[in-house]
N, C-alpha and C positions, 0 to 999 in steps of 0.2 A: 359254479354256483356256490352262492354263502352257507356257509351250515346251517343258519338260520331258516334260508328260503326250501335247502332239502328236505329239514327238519321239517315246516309246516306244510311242504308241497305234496308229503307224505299224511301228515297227520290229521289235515282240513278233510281232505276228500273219505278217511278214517273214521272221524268222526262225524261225518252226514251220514256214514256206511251203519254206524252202531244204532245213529237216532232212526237212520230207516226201520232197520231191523225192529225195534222197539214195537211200532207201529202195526205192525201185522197182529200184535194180540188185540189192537186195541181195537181194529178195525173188524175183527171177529167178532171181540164182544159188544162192537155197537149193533151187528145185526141179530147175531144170537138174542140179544136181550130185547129184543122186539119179539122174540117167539114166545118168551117167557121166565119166569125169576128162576125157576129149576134148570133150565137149559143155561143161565147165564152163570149158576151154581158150578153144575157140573161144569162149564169150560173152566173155571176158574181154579176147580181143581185140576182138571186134566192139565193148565198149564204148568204146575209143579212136578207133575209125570214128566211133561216135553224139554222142562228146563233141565231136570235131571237127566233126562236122555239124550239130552244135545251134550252137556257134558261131557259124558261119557264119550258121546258117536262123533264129537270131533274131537277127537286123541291123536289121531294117524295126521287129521288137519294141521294141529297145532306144531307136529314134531316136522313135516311137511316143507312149514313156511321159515323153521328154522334152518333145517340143511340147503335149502333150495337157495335161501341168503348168503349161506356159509360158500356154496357152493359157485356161485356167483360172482361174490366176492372174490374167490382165487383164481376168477376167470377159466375156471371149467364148466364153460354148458354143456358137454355133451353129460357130465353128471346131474347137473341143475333138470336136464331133461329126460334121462332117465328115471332120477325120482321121483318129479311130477307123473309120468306115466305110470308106473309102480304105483304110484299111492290114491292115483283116481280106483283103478279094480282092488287094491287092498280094502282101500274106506268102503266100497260096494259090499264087498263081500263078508267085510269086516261090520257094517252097519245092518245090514241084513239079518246076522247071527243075532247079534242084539235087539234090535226091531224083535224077531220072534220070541225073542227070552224076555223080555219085560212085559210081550202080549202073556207070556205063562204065567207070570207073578203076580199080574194086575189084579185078583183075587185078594191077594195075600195083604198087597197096598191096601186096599179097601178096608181091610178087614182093622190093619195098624192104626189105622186115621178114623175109625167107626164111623165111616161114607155109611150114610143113610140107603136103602134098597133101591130106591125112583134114581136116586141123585149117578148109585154104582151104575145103573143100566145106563143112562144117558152120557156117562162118562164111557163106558165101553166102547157103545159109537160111537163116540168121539175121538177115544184112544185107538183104536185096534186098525181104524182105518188110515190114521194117520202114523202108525208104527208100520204098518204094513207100505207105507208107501217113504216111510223112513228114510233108507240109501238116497233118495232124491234129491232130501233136504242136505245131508252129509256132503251129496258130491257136490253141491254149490258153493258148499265151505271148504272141500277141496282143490278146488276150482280157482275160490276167492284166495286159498292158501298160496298155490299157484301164482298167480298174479303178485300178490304181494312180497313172497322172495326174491320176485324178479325186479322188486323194487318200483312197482305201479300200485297204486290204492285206488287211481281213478277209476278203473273198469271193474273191480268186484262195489264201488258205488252205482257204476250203472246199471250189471249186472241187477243188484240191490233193486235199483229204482225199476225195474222193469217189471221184475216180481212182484213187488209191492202195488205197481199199477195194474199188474193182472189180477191180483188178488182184491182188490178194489173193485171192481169188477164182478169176479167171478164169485166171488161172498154170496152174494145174495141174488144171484140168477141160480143156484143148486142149493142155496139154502131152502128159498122160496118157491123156488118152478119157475119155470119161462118158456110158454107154447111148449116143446114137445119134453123138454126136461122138467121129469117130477119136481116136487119139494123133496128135500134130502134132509129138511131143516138141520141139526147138530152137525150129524155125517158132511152138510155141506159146504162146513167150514174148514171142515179138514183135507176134505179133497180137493178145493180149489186152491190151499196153500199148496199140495203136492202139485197140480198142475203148474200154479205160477213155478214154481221154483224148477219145475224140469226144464218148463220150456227157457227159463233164466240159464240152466247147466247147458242146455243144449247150443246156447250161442254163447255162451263163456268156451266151450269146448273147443269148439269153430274156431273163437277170437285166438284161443290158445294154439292151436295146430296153425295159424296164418301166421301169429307174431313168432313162429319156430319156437317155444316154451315146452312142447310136447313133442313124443313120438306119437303117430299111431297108436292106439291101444289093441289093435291087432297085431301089434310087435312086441304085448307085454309077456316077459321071461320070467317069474314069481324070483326075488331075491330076496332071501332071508335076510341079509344082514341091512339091506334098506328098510323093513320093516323092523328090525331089530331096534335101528337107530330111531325110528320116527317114532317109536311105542316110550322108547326109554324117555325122549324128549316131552312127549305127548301124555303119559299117565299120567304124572305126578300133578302135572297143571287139571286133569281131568277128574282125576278123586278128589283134588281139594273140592273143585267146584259141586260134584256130587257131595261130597257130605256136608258142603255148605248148604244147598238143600234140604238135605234131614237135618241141619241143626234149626233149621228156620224151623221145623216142622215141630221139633221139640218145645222149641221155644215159643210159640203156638199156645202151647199145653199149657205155658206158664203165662202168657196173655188173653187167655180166656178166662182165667179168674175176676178181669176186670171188667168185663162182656162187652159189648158192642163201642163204648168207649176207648178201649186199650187196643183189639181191632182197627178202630177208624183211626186212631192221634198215632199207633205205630203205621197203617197204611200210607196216613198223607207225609208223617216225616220221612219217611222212604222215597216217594214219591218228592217230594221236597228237594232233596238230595240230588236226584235220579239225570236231570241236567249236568249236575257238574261230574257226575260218573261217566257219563256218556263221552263225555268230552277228556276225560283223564282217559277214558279204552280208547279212544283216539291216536292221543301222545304214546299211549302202552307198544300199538299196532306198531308206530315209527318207531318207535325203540327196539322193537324183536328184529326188525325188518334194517334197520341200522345198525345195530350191533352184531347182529349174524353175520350182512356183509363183512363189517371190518375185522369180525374175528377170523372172516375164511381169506383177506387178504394178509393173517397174518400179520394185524397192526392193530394190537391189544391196547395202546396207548390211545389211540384214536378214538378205537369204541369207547372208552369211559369217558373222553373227553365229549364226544356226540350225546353219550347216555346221561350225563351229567347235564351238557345243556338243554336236553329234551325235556328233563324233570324241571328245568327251570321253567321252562315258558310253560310245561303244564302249572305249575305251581302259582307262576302268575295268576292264569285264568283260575284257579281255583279262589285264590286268596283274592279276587274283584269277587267273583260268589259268594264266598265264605261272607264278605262283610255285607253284600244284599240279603241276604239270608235272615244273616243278623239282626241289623234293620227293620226288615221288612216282615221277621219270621211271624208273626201274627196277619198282618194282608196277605200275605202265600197260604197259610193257613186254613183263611178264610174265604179262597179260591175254591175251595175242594168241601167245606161245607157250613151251613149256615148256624148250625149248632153250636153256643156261645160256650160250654163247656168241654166240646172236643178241643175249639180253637184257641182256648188254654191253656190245655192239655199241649197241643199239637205243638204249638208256637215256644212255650218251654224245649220243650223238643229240638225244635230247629235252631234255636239259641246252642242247646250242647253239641248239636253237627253241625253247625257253623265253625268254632271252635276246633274241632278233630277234623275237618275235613279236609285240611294240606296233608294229614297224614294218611288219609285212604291215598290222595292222590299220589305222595311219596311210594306205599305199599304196590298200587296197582301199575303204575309207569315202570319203576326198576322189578317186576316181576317180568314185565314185557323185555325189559333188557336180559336181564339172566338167560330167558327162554329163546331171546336170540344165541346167545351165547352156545344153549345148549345145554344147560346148565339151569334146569327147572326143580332142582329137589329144593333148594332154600323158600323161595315160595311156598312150595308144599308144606314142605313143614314147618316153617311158622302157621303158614293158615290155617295148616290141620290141625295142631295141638290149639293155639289160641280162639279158633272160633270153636272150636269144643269144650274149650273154657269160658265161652260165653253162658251155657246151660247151666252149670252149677252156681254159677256168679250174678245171672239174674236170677234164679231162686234164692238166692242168699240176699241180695243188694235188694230185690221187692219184699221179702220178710222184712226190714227195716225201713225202706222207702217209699213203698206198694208199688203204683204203676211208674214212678219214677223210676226208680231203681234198676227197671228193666234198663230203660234206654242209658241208666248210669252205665253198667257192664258194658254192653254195644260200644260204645263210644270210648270205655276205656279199653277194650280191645281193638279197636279201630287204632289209637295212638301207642298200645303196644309193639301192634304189626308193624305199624310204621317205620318204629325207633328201631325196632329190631331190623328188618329188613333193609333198612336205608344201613347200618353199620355193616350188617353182612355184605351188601354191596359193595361199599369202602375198600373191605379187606382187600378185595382182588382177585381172590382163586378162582373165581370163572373166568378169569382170562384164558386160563392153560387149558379151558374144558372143549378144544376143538375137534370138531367129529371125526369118529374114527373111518367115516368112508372118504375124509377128505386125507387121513395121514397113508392112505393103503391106495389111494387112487388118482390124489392132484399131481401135479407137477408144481411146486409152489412158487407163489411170486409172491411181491413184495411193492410192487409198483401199484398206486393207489389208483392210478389212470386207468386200469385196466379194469376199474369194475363196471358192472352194467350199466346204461346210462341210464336215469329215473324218467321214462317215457309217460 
């Protein structure tokens, strides 16, 4: 197979997997917002709670689909399948703990963000039942992690699509009542995504133990040093993403100065965006999942040469976006609302991420290769220091520019991370960053034949 065709055969089914995912808020908030404006409120905060708690609660996921690549790669499945085992009741028990500590905080949230009294309660049911059923949502991304070390994307897509179609579904038979099932209204969005997603884990689990990818989890032996490696792999990518969160939130503070304006022109540019990011996590997926292989067959040459071409064809599709955008940034604009002064606003906007948006796509794709590598601090820390220089630099840049100014910072960190992060890749020192369960336990090969086939 061409490295071309592994390269997209990976990263197509990848990217229908991210735009599925996308879809599930949106399908909540089409029902929610027929019960009413306060309930669509409340969800809409509650989903900066679940974003940041998905962050966090796929850590074990993230470090997961790195070793299981690595592992792969050197043609050891009996370690490939050990780990998987190990990290489905880690991420359980691991997401659990968290699930209940974020239900204790959620006070504390409320209080930092000044959640109005009606909006806190409605967000509670929202949150507490959906934290409470939390591990569910984790083990499907453990699951999906799973699958993808193994060097399949199709089946956490179908997986995906099954969820998505139950929740479809299941929305608005618990939201609303249906013969003997009450109304649940808020609560019913939340436990119909718990149900879709179990019953999605429960035949990912199945497909896993048929295609040999797992042992029994009645055979799981708690190992610290497989949890050691999947945390070490997995934080760094998992806090950037959390405090990516709270910067948005701060920065929030500083787009409320322009009221409902600044709100909607920064909404839709995001939204604007939001296509060609979906499709850059796509090519990211095939990069972690391609480069972990070829680091664990011990052919560091190879993985950059794959990594390098992966960023190309994302970069393609970026740069045919980037100049629609362009082009069109006022008719996109005007998609999303009919007010001549947001679409402006908005279309300026999309003009300057037109412009920086080969460099998200540079940032977000070689992030997915490092963290195949194993080798997730560079990510981290560029994202951590520069998008927290986003706060001070839109306060600074809207004192001179006002609502402009915001999106000036945004975007010139967008092409800092980029330049940064695309040079540190360059260098090469994640090559040498291979796991330490593969140097204490492979038998090492070097033959590229022998890695997993991309079923």
């Amino acid at each position: 197979m061409s490295d071309r065709k592994i390269i997209l055969s990976l990263a197509i089914p990848a990217i229908l997997q991210t735009v599925l995912r996308a879809f599930f808020i949106v399908i909540d908030a089409f029902w929610v917002g027929q019960i009413g404006s306060d309930e669509l409120a409340a969800l809409t905060f509650s989903m900066f709670v679940v974003w940041a708690s998905l962050e966090l609660g796929e850590m074990l996921a993230t470090g997961t689909n790195s070793l299981i690549a690595q592992a792969v790669g050197a043609g050891d499945f009996s370690l490939a399948k050990k780990i998987g085992t190990q990290n489905i009741l880690n991420s359980f028990f691991y997401s659990l703990t968290l699930g209940i500590i974020i239900i204790q905080i959620l006070p504390l949230l409320y209080s930092l963000t000044n959640l109005n009294y009606s909006l806190s309660i409605l967000s509670t049911e929202y949150l507490v039942l959906y934290l409470s059923g939390f591990p569910v949502i984790i083990l499907l991304s453990v699951v999906n992690s799973i699958f993808r070390g193994n060097g399949n994307t199709r089946i956490p897509f179908y997986l995906l699509s099954i969820a998505l179609s139950l929740n479809f579904i299941l929305a608005p038979v618990f939201i609303f009542g249906f013969h003997i099932i009450i109304p649940m209204g808020i609560r019913g969005a939340a436990l119909s995504t718990i149900i879709s997603y179990f019953i999605s884990f429960i035949i990912g689990y199945i497909v896993l133990l048929k295609k040999n990818y797992i042992n029994s989890i009645l055979k799981y032996k708690f190992n610290f040093a497989i949890i050691k490696e999947s945390a070490k792999i997995g934080f760094p990518i998992s806090l950037n993403g959390f405090a990516f969160s709270l910067i948005y939130i701060l920065i929030s503070n500083i787009i409320s100065h322009y009221g409902t304006l600044g709100f909607a022109a920064v909404g839709i540019s995001h939204r604007s965006e939001s296509v060609s990011y979906q499709i850059t996590v796509g090519f990211s997926i095939a990069a972690s999942i391609i480069t972990g292989q070829q680091i664990g067959a011990e052919n560091p040459d190879r993985a950059e040469k794959l990594a390098w071409k992966t960023l190309f064809y994302g970069c393609i599709v970026s740069a045919i976006y980037s100049v629609a955008l362009f082009i069109l940034s006022k008719q996109i604009a005007g998609f999303f609302t009919s007010d001549l002064e947001i679409v402006e606003v908005s279309s300026f906007f999309n003009k300057l991420t037109a412009i920086v948006i080969i460099f998200s796509t540079i940032e977000v794709i070689l992030e997915g290769a490092f963290t195949g590598a194993g080798y997730s601090i560079p990510p981290a820390v560029v994202g951590l220091t520069i998008n927290f220089l986003r706060v001070p630099l839109a306060a600074l840049f809207s004192f001179y520019w006002g609502l402009n100014g915001i999106w000036y910072a945004i975007c010139l960190t967008v092409l800092l991370k980029g330049i940064i992060i695309f040079f540190w890749f360059k260098k090469g020192t994640w090559k040498t960053k291979r796991s330490k369960l593969l140097k204490k336990e492979l038998k090492y090969s070097t033959i590229v034949d022998k890695l997993h086939p991309f079923d």
